[in-house]
C-alpha positions as CSV (number, residue, x, y, z in Angstrom):
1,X,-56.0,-47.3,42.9
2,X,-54.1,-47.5,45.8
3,X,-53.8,-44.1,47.5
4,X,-50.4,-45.1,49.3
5,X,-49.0,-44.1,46.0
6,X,-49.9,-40.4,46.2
7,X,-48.2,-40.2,49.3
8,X,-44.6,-40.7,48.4
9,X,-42.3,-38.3,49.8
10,X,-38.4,-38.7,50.8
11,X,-37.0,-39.3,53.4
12,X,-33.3,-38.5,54.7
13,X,-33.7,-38.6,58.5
14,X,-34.0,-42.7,59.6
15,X,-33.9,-44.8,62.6
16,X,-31.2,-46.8,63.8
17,X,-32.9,-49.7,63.1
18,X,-30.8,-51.9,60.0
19,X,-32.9,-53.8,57.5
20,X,-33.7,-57.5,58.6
21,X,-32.0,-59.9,56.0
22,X,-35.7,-61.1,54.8
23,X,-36.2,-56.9,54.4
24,X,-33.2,-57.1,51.6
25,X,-34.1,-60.3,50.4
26,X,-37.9,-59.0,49.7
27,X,-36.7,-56.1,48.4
28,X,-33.8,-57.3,46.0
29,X,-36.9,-60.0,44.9
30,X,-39.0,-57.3,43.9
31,X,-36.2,-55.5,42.1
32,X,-35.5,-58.4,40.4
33,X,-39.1,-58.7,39.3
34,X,-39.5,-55.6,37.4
35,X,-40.3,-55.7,33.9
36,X,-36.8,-55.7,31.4
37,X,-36.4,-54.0,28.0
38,X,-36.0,-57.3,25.6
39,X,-35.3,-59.3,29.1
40,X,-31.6,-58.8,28.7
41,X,-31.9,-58.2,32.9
42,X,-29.3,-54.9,32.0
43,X,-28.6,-53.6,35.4
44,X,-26.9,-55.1,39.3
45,X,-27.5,-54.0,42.7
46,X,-25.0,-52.8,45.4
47,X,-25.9,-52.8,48.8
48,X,-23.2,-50.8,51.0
49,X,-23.0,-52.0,54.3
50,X,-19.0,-51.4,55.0
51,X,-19.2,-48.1,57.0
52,X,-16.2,-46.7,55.6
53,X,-17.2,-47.4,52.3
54,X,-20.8,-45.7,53.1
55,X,-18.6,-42.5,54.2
56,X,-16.4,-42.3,51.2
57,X,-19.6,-42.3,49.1
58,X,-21.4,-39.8,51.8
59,X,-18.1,-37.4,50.9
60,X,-19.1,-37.9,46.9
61,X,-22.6,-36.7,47.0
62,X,-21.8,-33.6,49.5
63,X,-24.8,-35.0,51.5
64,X,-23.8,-36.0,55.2
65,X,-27.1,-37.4,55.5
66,X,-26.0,-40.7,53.3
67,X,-23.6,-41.8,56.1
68,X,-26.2,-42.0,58.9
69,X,-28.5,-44.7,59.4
70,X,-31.0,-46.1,56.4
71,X,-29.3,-48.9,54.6
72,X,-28.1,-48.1,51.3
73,X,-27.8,-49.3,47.9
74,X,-26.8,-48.6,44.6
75,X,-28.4,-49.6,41.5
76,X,-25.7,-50.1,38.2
77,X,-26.4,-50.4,34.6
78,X,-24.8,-53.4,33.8
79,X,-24.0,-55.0,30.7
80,X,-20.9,-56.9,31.4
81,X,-22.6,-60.1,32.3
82,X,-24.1,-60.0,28.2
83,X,-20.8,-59.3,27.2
84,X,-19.2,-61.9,29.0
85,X,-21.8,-64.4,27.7
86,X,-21.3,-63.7,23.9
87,X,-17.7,-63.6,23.9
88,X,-16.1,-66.5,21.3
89,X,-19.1,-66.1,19.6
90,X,-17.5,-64.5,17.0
91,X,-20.0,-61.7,16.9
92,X,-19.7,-57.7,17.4
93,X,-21.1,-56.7,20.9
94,X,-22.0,-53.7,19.2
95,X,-25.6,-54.2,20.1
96,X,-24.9,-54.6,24.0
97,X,-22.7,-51.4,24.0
98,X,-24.4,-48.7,22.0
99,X,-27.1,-46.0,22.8
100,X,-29.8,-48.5,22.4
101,X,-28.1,-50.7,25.0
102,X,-27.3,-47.5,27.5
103,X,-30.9,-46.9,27.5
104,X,-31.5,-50.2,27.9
105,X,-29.4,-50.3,31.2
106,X,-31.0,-47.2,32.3
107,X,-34.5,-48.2,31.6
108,X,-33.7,-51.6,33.7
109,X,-32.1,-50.7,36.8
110,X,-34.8,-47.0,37.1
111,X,-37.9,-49.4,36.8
112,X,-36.4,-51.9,39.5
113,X,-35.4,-48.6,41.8
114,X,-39.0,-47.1,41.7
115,X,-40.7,-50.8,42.2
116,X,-38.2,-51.4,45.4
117,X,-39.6,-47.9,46.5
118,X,-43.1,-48.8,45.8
119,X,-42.7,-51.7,47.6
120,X,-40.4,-50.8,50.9
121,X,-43.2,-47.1,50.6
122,X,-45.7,-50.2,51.3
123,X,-44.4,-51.7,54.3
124,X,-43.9,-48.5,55.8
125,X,-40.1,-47.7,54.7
126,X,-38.9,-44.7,54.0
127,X,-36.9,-44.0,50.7
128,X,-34.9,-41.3,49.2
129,X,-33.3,-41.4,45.8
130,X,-29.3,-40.7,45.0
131,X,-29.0,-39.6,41.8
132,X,-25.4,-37.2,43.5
133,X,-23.8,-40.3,43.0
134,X,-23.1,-39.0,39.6
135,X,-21.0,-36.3,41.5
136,X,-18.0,-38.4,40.3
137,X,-18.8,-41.5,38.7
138,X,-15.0,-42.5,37.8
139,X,-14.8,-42.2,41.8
140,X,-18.1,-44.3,42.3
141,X,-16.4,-47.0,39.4
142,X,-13.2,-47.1,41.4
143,X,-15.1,-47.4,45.6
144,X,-17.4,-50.1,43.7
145,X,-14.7,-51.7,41.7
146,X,-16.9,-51.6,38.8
147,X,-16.0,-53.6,35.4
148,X,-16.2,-52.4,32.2
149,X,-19.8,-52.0,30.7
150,X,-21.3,-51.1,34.0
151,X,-22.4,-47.7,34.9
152,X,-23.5,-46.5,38.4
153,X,-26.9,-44.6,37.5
154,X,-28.8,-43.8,40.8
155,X,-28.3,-44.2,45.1
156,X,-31.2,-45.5,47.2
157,X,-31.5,-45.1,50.8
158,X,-34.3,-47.0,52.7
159,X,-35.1,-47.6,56.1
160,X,-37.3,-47.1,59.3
161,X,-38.6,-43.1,58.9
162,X,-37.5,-40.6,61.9
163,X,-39.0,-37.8,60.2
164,X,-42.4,-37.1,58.3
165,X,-41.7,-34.6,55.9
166,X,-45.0,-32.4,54.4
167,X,-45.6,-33.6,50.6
168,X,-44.4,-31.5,48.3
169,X,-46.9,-29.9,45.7
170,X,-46.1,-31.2,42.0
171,X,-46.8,-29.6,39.0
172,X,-50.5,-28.8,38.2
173,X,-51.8,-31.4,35.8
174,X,-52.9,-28.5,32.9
175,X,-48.8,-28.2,33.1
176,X,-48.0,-31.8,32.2
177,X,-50.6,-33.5,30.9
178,X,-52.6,-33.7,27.6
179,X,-54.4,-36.0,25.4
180,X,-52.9,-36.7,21.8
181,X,-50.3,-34.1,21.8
182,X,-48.3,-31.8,24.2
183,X,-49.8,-29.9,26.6
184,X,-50.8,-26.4,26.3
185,X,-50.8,-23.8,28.9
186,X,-50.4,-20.1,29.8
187,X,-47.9,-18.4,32.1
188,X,-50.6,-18.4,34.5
189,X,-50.6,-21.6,35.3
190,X,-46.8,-21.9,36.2
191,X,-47.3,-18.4,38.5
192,X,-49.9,-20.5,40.2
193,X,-47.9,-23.1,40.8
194,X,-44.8,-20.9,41.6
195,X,-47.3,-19.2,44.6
196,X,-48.2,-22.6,45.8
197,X,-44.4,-24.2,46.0
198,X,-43.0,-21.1,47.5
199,X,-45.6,-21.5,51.0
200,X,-44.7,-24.9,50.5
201,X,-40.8,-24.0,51.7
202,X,-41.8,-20.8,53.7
203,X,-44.0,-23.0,55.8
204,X,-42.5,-26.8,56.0
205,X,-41.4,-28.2,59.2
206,X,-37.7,-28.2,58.0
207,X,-35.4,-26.8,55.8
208,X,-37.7,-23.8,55.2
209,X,-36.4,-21.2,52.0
210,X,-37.4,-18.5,50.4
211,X,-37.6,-19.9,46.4
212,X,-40.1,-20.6,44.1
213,X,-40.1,-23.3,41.3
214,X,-38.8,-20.8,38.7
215,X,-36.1,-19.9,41.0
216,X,-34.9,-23.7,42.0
217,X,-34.2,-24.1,38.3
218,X,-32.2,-20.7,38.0
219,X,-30.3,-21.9,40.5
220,X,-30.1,-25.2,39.3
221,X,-28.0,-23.6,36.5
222,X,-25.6,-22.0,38.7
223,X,-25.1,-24.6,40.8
224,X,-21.7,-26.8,40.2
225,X,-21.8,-29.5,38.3
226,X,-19.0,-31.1,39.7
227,X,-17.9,-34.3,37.2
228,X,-21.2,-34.5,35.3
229,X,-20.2,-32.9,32.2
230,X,-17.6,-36.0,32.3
231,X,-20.5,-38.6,32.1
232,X,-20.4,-39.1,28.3
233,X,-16.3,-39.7,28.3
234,X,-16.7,-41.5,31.3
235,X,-19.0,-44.2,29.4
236,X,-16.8,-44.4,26.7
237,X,-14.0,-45.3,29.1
238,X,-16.5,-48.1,30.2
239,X,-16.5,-49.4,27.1
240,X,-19.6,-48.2,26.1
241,X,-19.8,-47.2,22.1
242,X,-21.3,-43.6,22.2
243,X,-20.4,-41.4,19.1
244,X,-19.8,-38.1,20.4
C-alpha cells in the first residue's frame, strides 16, 4: 500500500503560489474519473478564482483562512443536467429527484473530492476540506447562481503547503472496526484514546487546547448551527422530492 496515504492531514496555511492551469486540469481529470453511482455523473465542480467572490464565501464559513491563498473549489450535487436531458420525454423525474438520487449526488461529488485529494496529497499539495459551506447554503445557491436540482455539498482548498501541521491521532481500530458485525468495546478504550488526543492539542505546534475527544463532541452540540437545520427545506426549495 502506499504509505503517503496514512499521512493525510489539512492544511489551512498555503503559499502564494496559484495552481498552474495543467494543476486544475489534472485535477478536475481525476475528479472526473472517479467511480459514479449508476454513471449518472450526479455532481459539477466550481472553482472560485474571483477574489471577491472567494471573500463573500470566506465570510459564510466564519473561517478567514478560506480567503487567503490556496485555490478553491466547490464540489455541487448536481442533477440538473439529468433533468434537463429527460424533459419531453413524458416521463416523471421522480427518480432523479428523490432520496435515492440525493445520495446519489452526494455519493458522486464526496468520491471525486477525496480522489482530487488523493491525488493533489500525491504531488505534494496541501488540501483541506469545507464542509462550513453548509453555514448557509441558500447564500452559497445565490453567490454560485445555482439552478434548481443542484446542491452545494462540500469546499476544497488546495495548494502549495506553508505549514506542516502534526497528524492527528484517529480512533483506535478496536473502536471502529470489526469483522461480521459491529464493533465491540469497553469505555476503556475511548479513555485511551481521549488521553492520547488531549496531548495531541496540549502539545501541537499550533492552535494548542485544552479538550479531549469526548469534550469536542460536547461542544460540538453547543456550538451554533447557524442555517443547517434549514438543509432539508432548503432541498426541497431545489426541487428535490424529500418527504419530510
Amino acid at each position: 500500500m502506499d504509505e503517503s496515504a496514512l499521512q493525510h492531514r489539512s492544511i489551512r496555511r498555503y503559499k502564494d503560489q496559484p495552481l498552474t492551469t495543467a494543476q486544475i486540469n489534472a485535477l478536475v481529470a481525476v475528479a472526473q474519473a472517479t467511480a459514479s453511482s449508476k454513471f449518472m455523473q450526479q455532481f459539477s465542480l466550481i472553482h472560485i478564482s474571483d477574489p471577491t467572490l472567494k471573500q463573500a464565501i470566506a465570510d459564510l464559513t466564519t473561517h478567514d483562512f478560506v480567503a487567503d491563498p490556496g485555490d478553491l473549489f466547490v464540489f455541487v450535487i448536481d442533477q440538473a443536467r439529468n433533468v434537463a436531458l429527460v424533459q419531453g420525454s413524458g416521463k416523471s423525474i421522480h427518480q432523479l429527484t428523490n432520496w435515492d438520487a440525493l445520495f446519489g449526488g452526494l455519493f458522486d461529488a464526496t468520491l471525486a473530492a477525496q480522489n482530487m485529494v488523493a491525488a493533489a496529497e500525491r504531488s505534494g499539495l496541501g488540501t483541506v476540506f469545507l464542509g462550513s459551506i453548509l453555514n448557509d447554503p441558500a447564500q452559497m445557491i445565490q453567490l454560485l447562481h445555482l439552478p434548481k436540482y443542484t446542491f452545494p455539498l462540500l469546499g476544497l482548498k488546495v495548494g502549495v503547503p506553508d505549514e506542516a501541521p502534526e497528524l492527528k491521532p484517529r480512533l483506535p481500530r478496536v473502536l471502529m472496526f470489526a469483522e461480521n458485525s459491529y464493533p465491540q468495546s469497553n469505555a476503556a478504550d475511548m479513555d485511551a484514546y481521549n488521553t492520547q488526543l488531549h496531548a495531541y492539542y496540549a502539545a501541537r505546534s499550533w492552535g494548542n487546547k485544552d479538550t479531549d475527544y469526548r469534550q469536542s463532541m460536547i461542544t460540538h452540540l453547543a456550538g451554533a448551527l447557524h442555517h443547517r437545520d434549514d438543509i432539508g427545506k432548503i432541498l426541497r426549495q431545489q426541487g428535490f422530492d424529500l418527504p419530510e
